[in-house]
N, C-alpha and C positions, 0 to 999 in steps of 0.2 A: 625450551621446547620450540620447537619449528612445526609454523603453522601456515598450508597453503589455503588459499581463500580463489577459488573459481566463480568470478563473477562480482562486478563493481555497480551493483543498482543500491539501491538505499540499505537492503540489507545486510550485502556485503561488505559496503566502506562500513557501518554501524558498527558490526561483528567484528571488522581488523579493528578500529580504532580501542573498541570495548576490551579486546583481547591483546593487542600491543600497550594499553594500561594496563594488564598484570603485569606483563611482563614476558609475553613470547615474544620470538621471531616471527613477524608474519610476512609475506609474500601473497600480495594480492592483484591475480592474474584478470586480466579484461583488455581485450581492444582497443574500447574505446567506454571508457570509465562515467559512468550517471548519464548515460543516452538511453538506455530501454526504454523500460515503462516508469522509471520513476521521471523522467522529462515529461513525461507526457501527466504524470496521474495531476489530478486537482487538490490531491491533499486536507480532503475532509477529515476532520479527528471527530468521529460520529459515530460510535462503536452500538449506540442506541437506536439511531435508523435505519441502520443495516441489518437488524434482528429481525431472524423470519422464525415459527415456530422451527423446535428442536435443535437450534444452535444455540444454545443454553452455556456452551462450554468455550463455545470462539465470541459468545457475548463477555464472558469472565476474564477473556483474554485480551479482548478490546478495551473492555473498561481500566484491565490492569495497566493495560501501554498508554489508554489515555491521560490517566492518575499521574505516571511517569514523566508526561512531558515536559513538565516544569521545569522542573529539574536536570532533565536530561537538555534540554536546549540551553536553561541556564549556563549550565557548564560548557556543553559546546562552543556556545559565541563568545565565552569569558578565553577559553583558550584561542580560538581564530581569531577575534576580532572581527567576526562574520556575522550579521542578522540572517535569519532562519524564516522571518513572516512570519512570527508563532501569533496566535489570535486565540482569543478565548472569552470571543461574545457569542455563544451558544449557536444553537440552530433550530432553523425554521420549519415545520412543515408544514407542506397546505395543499387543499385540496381544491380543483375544479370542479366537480360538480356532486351533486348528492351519493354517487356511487363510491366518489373518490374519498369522500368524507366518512363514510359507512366505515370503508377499511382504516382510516387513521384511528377512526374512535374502536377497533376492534383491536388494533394495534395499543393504541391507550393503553385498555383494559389489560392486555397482557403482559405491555410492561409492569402497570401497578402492579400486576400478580407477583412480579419477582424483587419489588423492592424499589423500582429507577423509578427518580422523579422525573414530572413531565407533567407540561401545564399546559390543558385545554385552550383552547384561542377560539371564542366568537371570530365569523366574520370581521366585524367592525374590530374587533382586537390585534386580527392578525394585520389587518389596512396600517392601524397606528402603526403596532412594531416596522413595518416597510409601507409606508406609503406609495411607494410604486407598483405596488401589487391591481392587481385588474377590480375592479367593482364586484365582477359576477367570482370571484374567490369566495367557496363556504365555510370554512376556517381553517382552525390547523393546530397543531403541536411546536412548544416549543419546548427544546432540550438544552437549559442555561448554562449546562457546563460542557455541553461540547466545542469544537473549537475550529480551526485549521490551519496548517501550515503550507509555505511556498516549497514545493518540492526539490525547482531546482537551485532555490537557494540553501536548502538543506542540504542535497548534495554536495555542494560545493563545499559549505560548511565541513563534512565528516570527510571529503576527501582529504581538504586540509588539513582538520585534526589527527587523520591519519598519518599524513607525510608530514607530522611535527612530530610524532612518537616513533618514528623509524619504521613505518610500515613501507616494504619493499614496494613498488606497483611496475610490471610487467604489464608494456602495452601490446601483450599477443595474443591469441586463440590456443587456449587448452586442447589436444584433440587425444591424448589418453591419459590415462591412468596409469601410474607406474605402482607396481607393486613388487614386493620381497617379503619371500615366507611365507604370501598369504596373507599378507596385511598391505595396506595401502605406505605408500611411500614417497607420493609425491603426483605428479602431472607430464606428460611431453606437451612442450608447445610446438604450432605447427612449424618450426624450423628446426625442430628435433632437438633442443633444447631440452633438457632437465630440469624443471624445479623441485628441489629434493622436502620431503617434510617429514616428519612424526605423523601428524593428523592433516586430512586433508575434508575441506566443507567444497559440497556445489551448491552454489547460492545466485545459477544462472538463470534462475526466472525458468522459462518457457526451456530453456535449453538444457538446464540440467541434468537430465539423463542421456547428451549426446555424444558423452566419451567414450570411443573406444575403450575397449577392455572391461567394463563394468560387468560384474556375474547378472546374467539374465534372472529378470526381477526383483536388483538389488533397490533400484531407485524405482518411486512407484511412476505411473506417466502423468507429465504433467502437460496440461496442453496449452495453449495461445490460444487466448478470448480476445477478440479486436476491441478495442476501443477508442471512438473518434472525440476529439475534441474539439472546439472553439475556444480563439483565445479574443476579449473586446476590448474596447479602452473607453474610457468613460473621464472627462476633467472636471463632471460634477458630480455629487453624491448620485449614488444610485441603490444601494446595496449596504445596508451597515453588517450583514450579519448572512453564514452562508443561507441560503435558502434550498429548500428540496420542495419540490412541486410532485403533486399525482396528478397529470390530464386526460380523464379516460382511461385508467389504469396505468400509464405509460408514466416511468420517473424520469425526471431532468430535474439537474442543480446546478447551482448557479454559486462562485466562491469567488467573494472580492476579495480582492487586495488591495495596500494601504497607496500605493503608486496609480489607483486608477484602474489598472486589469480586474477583469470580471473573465473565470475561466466556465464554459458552457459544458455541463459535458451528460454522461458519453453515452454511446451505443455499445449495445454487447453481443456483438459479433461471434460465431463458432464457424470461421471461415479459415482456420492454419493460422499457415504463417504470413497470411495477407494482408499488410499494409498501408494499404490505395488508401485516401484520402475518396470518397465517392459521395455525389452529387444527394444522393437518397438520404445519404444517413447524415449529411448536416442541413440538409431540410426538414428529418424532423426533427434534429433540434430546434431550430427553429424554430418550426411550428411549435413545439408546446410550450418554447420557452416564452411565444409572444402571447399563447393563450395566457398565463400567469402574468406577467409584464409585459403589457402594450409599448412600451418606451424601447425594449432593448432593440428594436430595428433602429434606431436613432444611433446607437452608440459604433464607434471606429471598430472595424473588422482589424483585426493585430495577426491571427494568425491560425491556423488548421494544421492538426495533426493525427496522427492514429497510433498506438501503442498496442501491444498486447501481456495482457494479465495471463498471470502463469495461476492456471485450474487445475486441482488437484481432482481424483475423482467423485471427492465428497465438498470440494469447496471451500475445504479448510487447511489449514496448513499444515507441511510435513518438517517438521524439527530431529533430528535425534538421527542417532547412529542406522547404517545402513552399508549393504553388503558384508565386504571383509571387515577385519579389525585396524580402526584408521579414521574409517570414511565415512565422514558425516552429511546428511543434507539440511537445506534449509532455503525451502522452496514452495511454491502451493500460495501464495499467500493470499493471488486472487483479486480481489475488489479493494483490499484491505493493507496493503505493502508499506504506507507510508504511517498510517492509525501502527500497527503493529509495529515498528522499527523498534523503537527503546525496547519493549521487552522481550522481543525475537533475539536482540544484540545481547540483555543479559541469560535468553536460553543459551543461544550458542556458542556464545563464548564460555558459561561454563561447563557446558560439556564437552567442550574441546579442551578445558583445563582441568577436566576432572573435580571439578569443582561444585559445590552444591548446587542444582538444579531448581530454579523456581517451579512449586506446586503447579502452576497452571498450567505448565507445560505437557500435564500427563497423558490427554486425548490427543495428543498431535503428534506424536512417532511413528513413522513409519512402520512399525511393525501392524497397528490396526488394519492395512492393507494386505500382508501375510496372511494375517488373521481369519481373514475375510475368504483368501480364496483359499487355503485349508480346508 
């Protein structure tokens, strides 16, 4: 089977690599291959602090891709001989001040309700676990089995894994959709190129619905949330473990890595397709990340950039068949793109192969958008 893949962010190389170990043809089309938003994102595997009520179903999906990591990076770097930064000394929360703590411990309580462990931190508890933390911190949540990984070394990881199992990569721009019968058939690149396939995934992030010829309302809209980062450098301990802050309701987190980087991030921008790096929004990282730790103005400024998160209209992910007979998506993923990798790669690969569908997958087809405006 011939299988075209639009689009090379963490998703896309996951999905060719996952789907060139069955055993299709894959061809996977991008530019310029792991520069989106997976360069940019910070790579929390925290499927637990990003649960706001009624995502009960992208919590189940989180935990499922976290469970997966192991394994899934095991094998990755056994074949490349590439480290990934996989980490799995849990995570921090904590709060600034009595309002900020109000919400964790309400948070607490609703985890408990569904089963996730998670353990309470005094003040003085959450100082021990990071001593860097500010005096006036009122305590916090920690979550032992979450973790995190280096994005752009993951990338680079499943690129490679891919061009070891004969994934084809095409450094062009898709700009339509070929179709015959009525069924999807392939892609034009913009030098009018053909890449011909069986099945075709967009798995362009933010871009994904920007090919010509798509039946109007096949892909649902996905839009570009900005997001700024801070990259620091540190040559002494600073950070064992990610942290997330609440200051005055505002989140910022903070993810070490083993080389020193401590990445800041982000702001959540609904500004397009804007990419400005701007004076504002890495001031208040800043700010609340000094409210939390007075020390990180001390550490090496490394670097500033901005990405954008591809938002679906509900925030959750869109998997599964769409339009003609052919064309799949696999987009939406949001805050979430690098946490969700392993199990999006065994979604969509097996419904590109026909092949058994993980459960979890059932609330995240495009068709609940259909649905909807029906």
């Amino acid at each position: 089977m011939q299988i075209a893949i639009v689009g090379a962010g963490v998703i896309g190389l996951a999905t060719a690599w996952r789907t060139a170990a069955a055993g299709a043809a894959v061809t996977l089309v991008d530019p310029s291959p792991a520069s989106g938003a997976s360069s940019v994102a910070a790579g929390m595997l925290t499927p637990v602090s990003e649960l706001t009520y009624g995502e009960e179903p992208l919590l189940r999906l989180g935990l499922a891709s976290r469970d997966r990591y192991g394994a899934f990076v095991a094998e990755l770097e056994e074949l490349t001989g590439l480290e990934t930064g996989y980490r799995t000394d849990g995570l921090l929360q904590v709060a600034f001040d009595s309002d900020d703590l109000e919400y964790l411990d309400d948070l607490r309580r609703f985890q408990e309700s569904l089963g996730i462990p998670v353990q309470a931190l005094t003040a003085r508890e959450s100082r021990r676990a990071e001593p860097m933390l500010a005096p006036g911190v009122r305590g916090g949540l920690l979550a032992p089995r979450d973790g995190s990984v280096d994005p752009r070394r993951l990338t680079a990881a499943l690129l490679a894994a891919a061009e070891r199992l004969g994934v084809r990569l095409v450094r062009r721009r898709a700009v339509r959709l070929l179709t015959e019968g009525g069924a999807a058939a392939g892609v034009v690149l913009d030098d009018g190129t053909a890449v011909r396939a069986d099945r075709v995934l967009l798995a362009a992030g933010s871009w994904s619905g920007d090919l010509e010829g798509l039946p109007p309302g096949s892909v649902p809209p996905v839009r570009p949330v900005k997001g700024q980062v801070i990259r620091l450098r540190t040559r002494l301990p600073f950070l064992t473990r990610t942290t997330r802050g609440l200051v005055r309701g505002s989140s910022v987190y903070l993810v070490p890595r083993a080389d020193g980087e401590i990445v800041l991030g982000a702001t959540q921008e609904e500004l397009g397709f804007d990419t400005r790096v701007t004076a504002g929004g890495l001031w208040e990282l800043l700010r609340d990340a000094r409210e939390l730790l007075p020390g990180i103005t001390e550490l090496e400024f490394a670097e500033v950039t901005a990405g954008l998160r591809p938002g679906s209209p509900d925030n959750a992910p869109v998997m599964g068949p769409a339009g003609p007979p052919g064309l799949f998506v696999g987009t939406g993923h949001f805050r979430n793109g690098v946490l969700l990798t392993p199990v999006s790669a065994d979604i969509l690969s097996a419904m590109l192969l026909d092949a058994p569908v993980p459960e979890v997958a059932g609330p995240f087809s495009p068709a609940r958008f259909s649905e909807v405006q029906a």
